[in-house]
N, C-alpha and C positions, 0 to 999 in steps of 0.2 A: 189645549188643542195642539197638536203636535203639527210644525212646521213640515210642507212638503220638502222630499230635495229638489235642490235643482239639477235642472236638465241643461244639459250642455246644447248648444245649439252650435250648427253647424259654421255660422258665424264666429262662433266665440274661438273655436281651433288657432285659426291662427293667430288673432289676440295673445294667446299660452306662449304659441312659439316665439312671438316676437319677444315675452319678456324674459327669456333664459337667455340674458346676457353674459359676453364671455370677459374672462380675468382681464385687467389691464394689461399684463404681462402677457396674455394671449393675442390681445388688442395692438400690442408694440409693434411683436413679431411682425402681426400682417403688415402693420405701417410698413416697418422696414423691409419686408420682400419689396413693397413697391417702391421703397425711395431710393435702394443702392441697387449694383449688379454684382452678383456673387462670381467672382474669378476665384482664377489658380493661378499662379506662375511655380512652374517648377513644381515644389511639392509645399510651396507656401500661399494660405490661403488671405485674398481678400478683398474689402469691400471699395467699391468704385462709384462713385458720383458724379456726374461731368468731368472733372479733371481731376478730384481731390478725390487720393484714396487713401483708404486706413487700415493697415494693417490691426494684428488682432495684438500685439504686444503692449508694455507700458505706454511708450511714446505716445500713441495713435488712441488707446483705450478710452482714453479721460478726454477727448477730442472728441470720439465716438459716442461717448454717453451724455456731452453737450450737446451734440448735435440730434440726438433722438429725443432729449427732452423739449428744442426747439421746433422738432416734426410734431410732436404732439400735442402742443400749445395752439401751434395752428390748426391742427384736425379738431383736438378736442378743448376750444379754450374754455368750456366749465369747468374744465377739470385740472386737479392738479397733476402735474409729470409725476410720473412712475420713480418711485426712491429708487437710490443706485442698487442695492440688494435686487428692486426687480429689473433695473437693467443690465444687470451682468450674466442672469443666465439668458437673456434673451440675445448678450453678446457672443455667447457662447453658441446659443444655436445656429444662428449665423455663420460662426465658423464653423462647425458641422456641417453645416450645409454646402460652402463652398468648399471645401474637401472634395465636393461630390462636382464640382463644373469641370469644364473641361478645361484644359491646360492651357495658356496663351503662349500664342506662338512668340518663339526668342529672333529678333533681328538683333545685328551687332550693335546698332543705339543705345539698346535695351539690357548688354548686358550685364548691366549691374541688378537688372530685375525692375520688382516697382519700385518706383519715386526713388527717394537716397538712399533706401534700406536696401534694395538689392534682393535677389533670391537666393538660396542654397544651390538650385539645379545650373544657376549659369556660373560656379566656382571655376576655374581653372586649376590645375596641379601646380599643387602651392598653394592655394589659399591666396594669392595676391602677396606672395614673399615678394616676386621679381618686383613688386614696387617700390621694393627697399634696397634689393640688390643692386638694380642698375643704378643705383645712385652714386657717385664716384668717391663721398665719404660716408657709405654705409658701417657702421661700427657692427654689424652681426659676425658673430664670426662663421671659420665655411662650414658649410653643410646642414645650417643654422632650418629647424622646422619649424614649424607652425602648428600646432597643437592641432588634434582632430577638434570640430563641433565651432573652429574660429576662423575670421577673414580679417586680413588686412585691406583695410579700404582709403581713400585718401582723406577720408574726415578720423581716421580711429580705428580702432580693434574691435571688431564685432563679434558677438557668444551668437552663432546659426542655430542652437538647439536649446533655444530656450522654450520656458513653457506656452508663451504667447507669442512662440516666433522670434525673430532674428534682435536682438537687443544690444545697445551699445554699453562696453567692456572700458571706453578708453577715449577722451576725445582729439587724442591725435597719437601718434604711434611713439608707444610704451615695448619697452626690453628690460628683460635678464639679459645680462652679457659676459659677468664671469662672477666670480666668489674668492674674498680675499677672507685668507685665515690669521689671526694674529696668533701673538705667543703663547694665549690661554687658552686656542682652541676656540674663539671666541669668532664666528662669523660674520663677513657684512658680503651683501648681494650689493653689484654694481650696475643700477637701472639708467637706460639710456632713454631720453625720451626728443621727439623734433618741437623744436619751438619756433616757430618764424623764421624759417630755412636753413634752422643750426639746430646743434645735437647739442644735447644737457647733457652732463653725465653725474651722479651723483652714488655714492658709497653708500649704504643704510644698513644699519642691523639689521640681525635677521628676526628679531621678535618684532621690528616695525615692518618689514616690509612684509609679515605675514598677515598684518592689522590694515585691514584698508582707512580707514581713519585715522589711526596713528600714523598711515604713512605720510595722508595730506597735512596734517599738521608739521610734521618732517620736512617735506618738501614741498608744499604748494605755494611758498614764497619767490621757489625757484623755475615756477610756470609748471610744476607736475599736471600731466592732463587728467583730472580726474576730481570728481567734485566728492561730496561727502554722499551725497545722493546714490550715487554710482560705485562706489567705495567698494563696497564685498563683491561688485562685478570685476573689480582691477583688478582684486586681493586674488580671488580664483581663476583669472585671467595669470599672472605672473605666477602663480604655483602651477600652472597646466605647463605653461613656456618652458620653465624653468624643468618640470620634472620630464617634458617632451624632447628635453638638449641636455640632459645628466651627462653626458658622454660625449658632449661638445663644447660645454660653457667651462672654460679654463678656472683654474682655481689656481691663486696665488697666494706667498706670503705677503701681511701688510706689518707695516711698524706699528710702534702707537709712542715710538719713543725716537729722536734722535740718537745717533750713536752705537754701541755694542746691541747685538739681537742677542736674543735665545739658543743660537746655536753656536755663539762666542764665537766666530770665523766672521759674521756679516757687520759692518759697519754701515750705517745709514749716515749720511753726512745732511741730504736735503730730501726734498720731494722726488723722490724717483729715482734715486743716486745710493743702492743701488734698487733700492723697493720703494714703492709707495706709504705714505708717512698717514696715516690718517688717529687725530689724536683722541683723547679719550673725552677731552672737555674742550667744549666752545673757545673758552676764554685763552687756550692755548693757542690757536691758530696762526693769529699775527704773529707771535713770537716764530713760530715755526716758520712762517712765510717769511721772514728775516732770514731765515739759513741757508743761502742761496749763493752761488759764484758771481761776479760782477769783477770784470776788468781779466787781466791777467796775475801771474805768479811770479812774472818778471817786472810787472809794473808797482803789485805790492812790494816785493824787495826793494825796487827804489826809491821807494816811499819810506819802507822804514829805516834805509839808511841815514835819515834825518834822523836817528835817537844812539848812531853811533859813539857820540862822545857822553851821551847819559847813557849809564850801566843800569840803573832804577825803573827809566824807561826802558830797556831792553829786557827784565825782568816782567814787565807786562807782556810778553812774546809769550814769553815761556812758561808762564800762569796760564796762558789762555791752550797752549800744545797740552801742559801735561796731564790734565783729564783722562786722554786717550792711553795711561800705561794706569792709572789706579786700578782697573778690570782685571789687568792683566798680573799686576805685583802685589795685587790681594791687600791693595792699601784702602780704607775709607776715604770717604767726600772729608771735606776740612774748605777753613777758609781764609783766604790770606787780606789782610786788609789793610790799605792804603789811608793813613789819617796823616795829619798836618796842615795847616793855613789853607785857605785857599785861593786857586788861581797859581797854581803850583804847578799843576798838570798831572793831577792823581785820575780825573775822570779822560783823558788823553793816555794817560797812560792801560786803563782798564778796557778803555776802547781799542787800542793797540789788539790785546789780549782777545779780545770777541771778532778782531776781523779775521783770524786765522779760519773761523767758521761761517759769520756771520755780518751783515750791515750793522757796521758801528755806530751808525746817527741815529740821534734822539727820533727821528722821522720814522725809523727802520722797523722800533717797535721790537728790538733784537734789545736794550737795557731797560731793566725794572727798579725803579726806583724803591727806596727805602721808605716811601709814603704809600707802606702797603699792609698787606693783612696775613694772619700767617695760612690761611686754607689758600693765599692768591698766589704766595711766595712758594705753596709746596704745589702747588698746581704746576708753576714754572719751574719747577725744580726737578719733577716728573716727567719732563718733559724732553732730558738728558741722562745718556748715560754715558759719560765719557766726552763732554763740552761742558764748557766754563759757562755760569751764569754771573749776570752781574749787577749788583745791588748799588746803588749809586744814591750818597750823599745820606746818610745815616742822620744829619742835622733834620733832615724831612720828617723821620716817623712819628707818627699821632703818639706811641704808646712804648716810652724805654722798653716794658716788658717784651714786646715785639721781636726789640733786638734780640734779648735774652733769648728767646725760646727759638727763633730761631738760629744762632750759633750753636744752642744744644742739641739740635735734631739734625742741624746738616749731618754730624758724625755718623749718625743712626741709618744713614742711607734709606730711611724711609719717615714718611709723615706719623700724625697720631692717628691713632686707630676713633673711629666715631662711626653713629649707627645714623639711623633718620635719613637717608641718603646721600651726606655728606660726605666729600671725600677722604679714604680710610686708608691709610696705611698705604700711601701712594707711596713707588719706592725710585729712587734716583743714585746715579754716581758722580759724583759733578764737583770741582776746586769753584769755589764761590769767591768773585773778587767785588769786595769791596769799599768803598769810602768815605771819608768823612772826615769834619775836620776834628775829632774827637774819636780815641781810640776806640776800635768798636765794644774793646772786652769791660769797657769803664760804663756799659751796660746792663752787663751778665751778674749774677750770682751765683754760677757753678764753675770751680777751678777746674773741671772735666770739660768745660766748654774751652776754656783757657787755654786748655793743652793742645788745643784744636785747631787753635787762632793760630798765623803767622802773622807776625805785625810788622810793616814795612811804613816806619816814621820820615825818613830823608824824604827830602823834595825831590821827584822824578827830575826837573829841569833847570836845579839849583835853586838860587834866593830871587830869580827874575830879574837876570840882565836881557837886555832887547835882542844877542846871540840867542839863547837862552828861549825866550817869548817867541823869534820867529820861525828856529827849528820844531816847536811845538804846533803851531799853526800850519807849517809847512806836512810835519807829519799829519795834522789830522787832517789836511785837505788829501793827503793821499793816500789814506784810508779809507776815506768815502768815496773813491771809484774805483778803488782796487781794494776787495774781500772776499773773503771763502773759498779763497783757493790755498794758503799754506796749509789750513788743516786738514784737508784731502788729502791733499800733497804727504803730508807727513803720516796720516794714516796707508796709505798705500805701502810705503817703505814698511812701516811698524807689521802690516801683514803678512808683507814678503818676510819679514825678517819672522813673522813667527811659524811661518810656512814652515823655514828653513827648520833640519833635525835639530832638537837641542835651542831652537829659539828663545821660548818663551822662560827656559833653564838658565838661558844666558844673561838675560835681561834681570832678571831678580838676582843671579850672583851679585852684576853690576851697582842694582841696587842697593841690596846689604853691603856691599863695601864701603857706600857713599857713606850708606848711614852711619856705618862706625869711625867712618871720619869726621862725620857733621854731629855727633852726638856731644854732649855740654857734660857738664859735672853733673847737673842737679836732677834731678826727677823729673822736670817741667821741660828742659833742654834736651834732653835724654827722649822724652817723648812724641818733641816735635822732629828731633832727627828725623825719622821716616818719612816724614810732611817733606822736608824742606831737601828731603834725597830722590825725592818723584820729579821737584821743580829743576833740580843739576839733571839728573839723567834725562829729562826731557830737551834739557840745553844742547846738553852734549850730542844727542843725537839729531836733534835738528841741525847742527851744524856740520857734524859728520856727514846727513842725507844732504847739502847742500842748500838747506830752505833758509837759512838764516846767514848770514854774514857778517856777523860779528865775532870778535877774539873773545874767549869764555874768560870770567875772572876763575880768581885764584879760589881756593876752597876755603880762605879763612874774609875773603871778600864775602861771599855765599851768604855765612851767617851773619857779617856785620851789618849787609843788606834786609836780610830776614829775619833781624834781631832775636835770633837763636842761641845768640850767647849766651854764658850764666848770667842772668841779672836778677841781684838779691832783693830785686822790688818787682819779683812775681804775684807776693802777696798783697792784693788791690785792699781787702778790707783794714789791711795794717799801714799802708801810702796813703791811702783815705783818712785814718785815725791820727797820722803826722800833719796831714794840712788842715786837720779840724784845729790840734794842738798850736800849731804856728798861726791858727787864725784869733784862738781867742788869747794867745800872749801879744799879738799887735791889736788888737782892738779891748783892753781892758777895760778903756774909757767908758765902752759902749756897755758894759757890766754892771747890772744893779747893786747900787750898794756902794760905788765907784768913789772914793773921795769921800767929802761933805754933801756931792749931788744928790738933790732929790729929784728933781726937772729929769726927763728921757731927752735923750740926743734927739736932732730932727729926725736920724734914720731907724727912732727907733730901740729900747733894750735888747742885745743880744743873747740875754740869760742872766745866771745868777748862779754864786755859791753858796751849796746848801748846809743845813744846821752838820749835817755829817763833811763837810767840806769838799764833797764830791760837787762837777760845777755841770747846770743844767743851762743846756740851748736850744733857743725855740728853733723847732723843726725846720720851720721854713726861711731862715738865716742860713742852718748847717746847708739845708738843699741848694741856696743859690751860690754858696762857695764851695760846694762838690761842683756844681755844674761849669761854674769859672773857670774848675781847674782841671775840667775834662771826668769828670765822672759825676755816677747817677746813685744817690742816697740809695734808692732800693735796689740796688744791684748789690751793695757794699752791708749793708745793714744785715742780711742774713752771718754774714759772716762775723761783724762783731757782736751781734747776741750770741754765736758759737764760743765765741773768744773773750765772749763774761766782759767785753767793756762798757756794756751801759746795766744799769741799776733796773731791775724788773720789780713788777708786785703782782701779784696773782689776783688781784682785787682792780685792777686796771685794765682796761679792753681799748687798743691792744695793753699787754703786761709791759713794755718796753715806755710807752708818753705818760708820765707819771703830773699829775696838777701839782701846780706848787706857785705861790703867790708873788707877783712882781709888783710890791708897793699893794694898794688896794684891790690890783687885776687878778685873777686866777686864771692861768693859761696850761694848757700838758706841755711838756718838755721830755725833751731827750736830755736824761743823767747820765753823765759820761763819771763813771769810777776815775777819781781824783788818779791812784796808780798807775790806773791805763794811758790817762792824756797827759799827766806830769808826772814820770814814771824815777824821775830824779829828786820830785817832793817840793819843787818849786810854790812859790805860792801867789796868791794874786794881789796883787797893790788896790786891796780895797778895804 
């Protein structure tokens, strides 16, 4: 039987309608018509509540879409709030809507618009610049805009044309203000920003300050207003500024080096004297902030007249001036170094040498110790071209090799080359002074380094008599409030003087003359001439320009100070090889095999003559009487495996420590060829 249909009944109608219920998101909207009041200000729309209103932008959005989930917990608490997906087009309609209200009228209370955002239509011409201008240290410079679509407000930089309305750019006022170029063509943007009623100013490359992220990692140490959040709203904030003032935001040279520029006419002496100095690496800075004037030029002169009766000390002067003619006389970096006893006044005397430019106290951060590393050494090194750096106390370093490599590289006017971001090939010109109580070349294993060294052994202030001890104290007290003014001073002249026609021609005649006066017999003497003809014409002319006040020595004083002379014990691995031989002719006793002894001394066998009668010494015997007598076994040692005086095997690693049995023991030893260390055929009393 087939089921009637049914019939609708007039009743039932509205039943139907009542259950076409509508979407939640249809359901928002009408809430929110009745819960806000839709405005305009200007030409920016938005929503009103009793006192709290919400723009349609980030800020306000996520405040907005709290507050509509809490309207509709309490209309509809069976239900759960609308996901954000369905509250954001319903935030949207909303803005559409108010688009369409009518405008609220502007009083001057009002006019920064609603609440702290403000509107586009109450701007003034300017943008709100005059809030920076009338400030009495405004850093903008004149004529200085303000990009279209942005306001300067007194919380920050605001973007007007964003896509939800007015959004902040900046949380307190951010600048481009000029562009400094260095030697490579390499740019830095100079951003100014307010911090608690003072202006920051800070240098930034230009690949950071295009990265708003990289820039806060840059500067937000230094209060930058701008968080990571807000980052790409700074970033395109400073590129608008920047490209809205092309043709007002000044562009300068900067340094990256103390000393000669790129254009070989400009001398930098400190920060701003006469460009600004900004260096390539952090760890430069103190050193740089060390290069500063402090006192007078008349006060340092009488200060160093306390080293008139030491000639050695007044050698420290002229170490620390002649940097500033190497550029110019097409001479290399080199270094001259101050060894002997100490408490001598070899670090007084190197201090001398650094005030002409720089704060000579350990405080000043202007001397580098020898307890360093060589990427730290060439970082400092880099950081002059045409000033003295100074390595102080060679007794400090972790690593002889240290020394070595870098007495070979200073000549090369530049570092090593490396990859991995490491510093590469960083390049410098610079007379390197410095001390120790052990010669610095009794280090090295290249006689090319050697050539390089100027060794100044005499005591600056004699053997320490208390004349003596308080003329050194008196000079170094008055170096530490009078510095950095001789080597200004002497640069100044050096300019003029190469201004003049024919300068820079005159100055290297002068040169070369010295040199073939100061030149030695020998190849090694011969090669330091030029070195030690940069340190007299530096003399010379300081005393000429009036910066120094002392009588010059004679030209045959020169060398016996710079120990330039011929001396037939240039050869370190063959003076090395004479006190191995004079060590084990006085200590025979200590000789296995010695007498009838079979018992070891307390301190020890010092070796042994082998079946071929050639005599072998434990390694770390020979080391500590190289080191006694002022030299380092592996400085020395390349050279006598050149010179065939130790016994190798090719079956030995290294081929030079050969095992050989002391009594029961088996230890490696250095075989010294019987010919080489008793070269007369002497033999040994065992």
């Amino acid at each position: 039987m087939s089921e009637a249909p049914k019939v609708s009944t007039e009743n039932e109608a509205p039943k139907a309608s009542k259950e076409k219920l509508t979407t939640k998101q249809e359901r928002c909207l009408q809430l929110a018509k009745t819960r806000y009041a839709l405005r305009l200000a200007g030409k920016w729309p938005y929503l009103l509540r009793g006192e709290q209103k919400y723009l349609f932008g980030k800020p306000d959005r996520q405040a907005l879409r709290a507050d509509l989930r809490h309207a509709w917990r309490e209309k509809y608490p069976d239900e759960a709030p609308p996901a954000d997906a369905a509250l954001n087009p319903v935030i949207d309609d909303l803005r559409r809507l108010a688009l369409d209200a009518d405008p609220d009228p502007i009083t001057e209370d009002e006019h920064a618009g609603p609440g702290q955002y403000g509107a586009a239509g109450d701007e003034d011409e300017g943008n709100g610049l005059d809030l920076i201008t009338g400030l009495a240290d405004c850093p903008l410079p004149e004529d200085y805009q303000i990009p279209e679509g942005y306001q300067v407000r007194p919380d920050g930089i605001w973007h007007l044309l964003g896509k939800w309305g007015p959004s902040r750019a900046t949380w307190a006022w951010l600048f481009p203000v000029s562009v400094y170029i260095d030697p490579d063509g390499d740019q830095l943007v100079e951003l100014v920003w307010r911090d608690h009623g003072r202006w920051v100013n800070r240098l930034i490359r230009r690949s950071i300050s295009k990265s708003g992220r990289k820039l806060v990692n840059e500067a937000g140490d230094a209060g930058l207003p701008i968080t990571d959040a807000d980052a790409k709203d700074a970033e395109r904030w400073l590129a608008a500024a920047e490209a809205a003032n092309a043709a007002i935001i000044p562009r300068h040279p900067v340094a990256r080096q103390l000393g000669w520029q790129s254009d070989c006419r400009t001398f930098v002496t400190s920060q701003d004297s006469p460009w600004r100095v900004e260096p390539k690496y952090p760890q430069q800075v103190p050193a740089m902030k060390a290069h500063r004037p402090c006192g007078t030029l008349a006060g340092w002169q009488k200060a160093i007249r306390h080293a008139k009766p030491y000639p050695i000390a007044q050698l420290g002067i002229y170490e620390g001036l002649a940097p500033a003619l190497l550029h110019v006389l097409g001479v290399d970096s080199f270094t001259v170094d101050h060894g002997g006893k100490s408490s001598r006044g070899k670090t007084i005397t190197v201090m001398a040498g650094l005030s002409c430019w720089a704060d000579p106290s350990e405080k000043g951060d202007g001397l580098l110790s020898w307890q360093t590393t060589v990427i730290e050494a060439e970082r400092r090194f880099n950081l002059v071209s045409g000033l003295p750096v100074v390595l102080d106390e060679s007794r400090l370093v972790k690593d002889p090799a240290t020394v070595d490599t870098i007495l070979y590289e200073v000549p090369k006017n530049h570092g090593k080359p490396r990859g991995g971001g490491w510093p590469s090939m960083l390049p410098w010109r610079t007379i390197v002074l410095s001390t120790g109580e052990q010669p610095a070349t009794s280090f090295t294993t290249h006689q090319g380094a050697s050539a390089r060294v100027l060794s100044v052994q005499q005591p600056p202030f004699g053997t320490g008599s208390e004349r003596s001890r308080t003329a050194a104290e008196a000079l170094k007290s008055g170096l530490e409030t009078n510095y950095g003014t001789a080597g200004p001073a002497f640069v100044a002249r050096l300019q003029a003087k190469l201004a003049e026609r024919g300068g820079a021609e005159d100055l290297r005649r002068r040169h070369a003359a010295l040199t073939k006066q100061l030149r030695g017999k020998t190849d090694m003497s011969g090669r330091r001439g030029p070195l030690v003809a940069v340190i007299v014409l530096a003399a010379k002319l300081a005393a000429a320009w009036g910066i120094t006040p002392f009588e010059l020595p004679q030209d045959s004083e020169w060398l016996n100070m710079l120990s330039a002379t011929d001396d037939p014990r240039e050869n370190r691995p063959e003076m090395a090889l004479g006190i191995v031989a004079e060590y084990v002719a006085a200590h025979q006793d200590k000789m296995y095999g010695f007498g009838d002894g079979e018992y070891p001394p307390a301190s020890g066998w010092i070796g042994k003559e082998t079946k071929d009668r050639d005599i072998a010494l434990m390694p770390e015997k020979v080391r500590e009487e190289l080191k006694r007598r002022g030299y380092e076994l592996d400085a020395v040692l390349p050279g006598w495996l050149e010179m065939k005086a130790l016994v190798t095997r090719d079956n030995q690693q290294p081929p030079h420590l050969i095992n050989c049995k002391l009594g029961r023991e088996s230890a490696r030893h250095l075989v010294f060829r019987r010919e080489q260390l008793m070269p007369d055929g002497e033999d040994l009393c065992v």
